[in-house]
N, C-alpha and C positions, 0 to 999 in steps of 0.2 A: 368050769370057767377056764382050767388052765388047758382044755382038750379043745375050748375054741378060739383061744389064743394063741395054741399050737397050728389049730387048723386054716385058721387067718394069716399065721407068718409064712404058713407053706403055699398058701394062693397067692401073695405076696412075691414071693420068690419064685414062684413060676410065672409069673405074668410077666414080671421082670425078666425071665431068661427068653421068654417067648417072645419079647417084642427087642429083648438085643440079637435075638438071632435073626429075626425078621429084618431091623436093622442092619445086619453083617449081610445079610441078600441083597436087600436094597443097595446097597455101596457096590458090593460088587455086580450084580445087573448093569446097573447103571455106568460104569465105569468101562464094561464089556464093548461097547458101543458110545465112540464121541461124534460119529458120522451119523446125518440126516439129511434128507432132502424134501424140499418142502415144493408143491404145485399147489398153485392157484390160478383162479379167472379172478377179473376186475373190471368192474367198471370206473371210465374216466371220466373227470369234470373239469372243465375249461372253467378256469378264475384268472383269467387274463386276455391281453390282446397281442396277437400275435398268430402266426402258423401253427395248425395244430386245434383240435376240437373236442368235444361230447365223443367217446368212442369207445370201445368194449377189447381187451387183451387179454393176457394170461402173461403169468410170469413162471420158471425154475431159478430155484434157490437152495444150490447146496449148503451144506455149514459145517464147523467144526464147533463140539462143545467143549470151551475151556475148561470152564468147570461149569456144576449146577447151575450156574446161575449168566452165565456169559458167553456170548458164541460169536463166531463170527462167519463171514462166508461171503459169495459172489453170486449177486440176483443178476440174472440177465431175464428181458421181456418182451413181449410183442406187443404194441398199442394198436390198433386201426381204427384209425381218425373218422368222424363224418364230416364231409365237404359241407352239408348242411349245415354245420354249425361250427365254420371258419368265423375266425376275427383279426381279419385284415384290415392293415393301414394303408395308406396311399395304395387303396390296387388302384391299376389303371382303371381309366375310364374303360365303363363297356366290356371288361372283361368278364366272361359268363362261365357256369359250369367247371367248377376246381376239380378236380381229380381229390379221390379220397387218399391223403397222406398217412404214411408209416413214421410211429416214433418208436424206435429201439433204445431201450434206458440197459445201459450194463453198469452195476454197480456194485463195489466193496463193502460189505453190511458189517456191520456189530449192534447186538440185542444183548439187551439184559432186562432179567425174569427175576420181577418184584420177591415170586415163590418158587420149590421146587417140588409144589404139590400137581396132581395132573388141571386142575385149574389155575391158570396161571396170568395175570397180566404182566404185559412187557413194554420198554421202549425199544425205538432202534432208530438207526443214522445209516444212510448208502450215500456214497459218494462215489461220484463216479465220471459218465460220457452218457450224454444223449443225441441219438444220431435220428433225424427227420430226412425221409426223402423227396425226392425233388416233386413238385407238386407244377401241374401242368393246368394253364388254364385257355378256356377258348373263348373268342372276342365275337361279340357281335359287327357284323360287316355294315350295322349303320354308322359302329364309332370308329372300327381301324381297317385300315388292311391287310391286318396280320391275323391268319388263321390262329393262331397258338401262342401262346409262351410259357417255357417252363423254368420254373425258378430253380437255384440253386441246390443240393440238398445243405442240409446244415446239421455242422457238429458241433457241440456244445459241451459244458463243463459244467457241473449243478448236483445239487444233494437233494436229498428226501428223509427229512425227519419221521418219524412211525408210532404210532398207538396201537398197541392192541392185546387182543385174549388167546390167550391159546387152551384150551379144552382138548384135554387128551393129543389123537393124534388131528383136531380140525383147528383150524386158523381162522379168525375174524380180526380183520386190523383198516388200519385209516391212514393213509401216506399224505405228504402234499410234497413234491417234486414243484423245486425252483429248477428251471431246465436253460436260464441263460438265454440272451437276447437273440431274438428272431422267434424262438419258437414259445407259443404260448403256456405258462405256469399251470398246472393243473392238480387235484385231487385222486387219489385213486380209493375203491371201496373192494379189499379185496376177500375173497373167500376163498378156502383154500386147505390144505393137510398135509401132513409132515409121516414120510416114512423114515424109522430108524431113530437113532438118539437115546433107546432106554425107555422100559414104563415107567410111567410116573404112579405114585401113590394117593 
């Protein structure tokens, strides 16, 4: 009895040393590395009317990790628009054929991670500047006599609140970008991976 009492406190005692030292790794791993940089593609979806449509980009997004559980960092992205699936107000009469518009979103992020296990859900907020380029469109000669017109580009001031998962070093998340009048509000569906930042457990 008292040889397996003995031998119970020593497994005991060793599991315990062996999971504080694995512990004292983890901290320091992690701490080795606050820099990541995360790429993704996305696809967009128009939930509004205005410049701006359905369209497929990519975004980089470095970051620094506070701590375990909080980061912060600067997404900048490429959007390209489909003219097909503009939603325009007053266009003119008879104007035909949009030119496919660019929206470039650069934005100040902050996340924070429910866990600081390698499966992880998160929120997160960018705020920032959304820059649409100037979009040119061409007139049918029954309604004007203007071959062309090209609208203005347009900069804006808008945030993007964020849902998502993060699984090891891959990203799956859900934005919606308020992007400020003229240019139309949209969804983004992004997929995506993070290099650097520490393993996760």
């Amino acid at each position: 009895m008292k040889k397996s009492l003995f031998t119970l406190l020593i497994l005991i005692i060793t599991l315990l040393a062996v999971n504080d030292t694995q512990a004292q790794y983890r901290r320091r791993h992690k701490s080795d590395n606050k820099f990541k940089v995360g790429l993704a593609g996305l696809y967009a979806l128009s939930t509004d009317k205005g410049l701006g449509g359905d369209g497929v980009g990519f975004y980089v997004h470095p970051q620094y990790n506070v701590n375990e559980q909080f980061s912060v960092g600067l997404q900048a992205g490429v959007i390209l628009s489909s003219a097909e699936e503009l939603q325009v107000e007053d266009l003119p009469e008879g104007a035909i054929e949009p030119s496919d518009p660019t929206i470039i979103p650069v934005l100040l992020t902050g996340e924070f991670y429910f866990s600081d296990r390698v499966v992880r859900p998160f929120i997160g907020l960018g705020v920032g500047m959304y820059k649409m380029s100037a979009v040119t469109y061409k007139f049918d000669d029954n309604f004007s006599s203007i071959d062309s017109f090209e609208s203005e580009p347009i900069n804006n001031y808008g945030l993007a609140p964020k849902l998502g998962l993060q699984m090891g070093p891959v990203d799956l998340s859900v934005a919606y970008h308020m992007t400020g009048e003229g240019i139309a509000d949209f969804a983004t569906f992004n997929l995506g991976f993070t290099i650097g930042g520490g393993k996760r457990r």
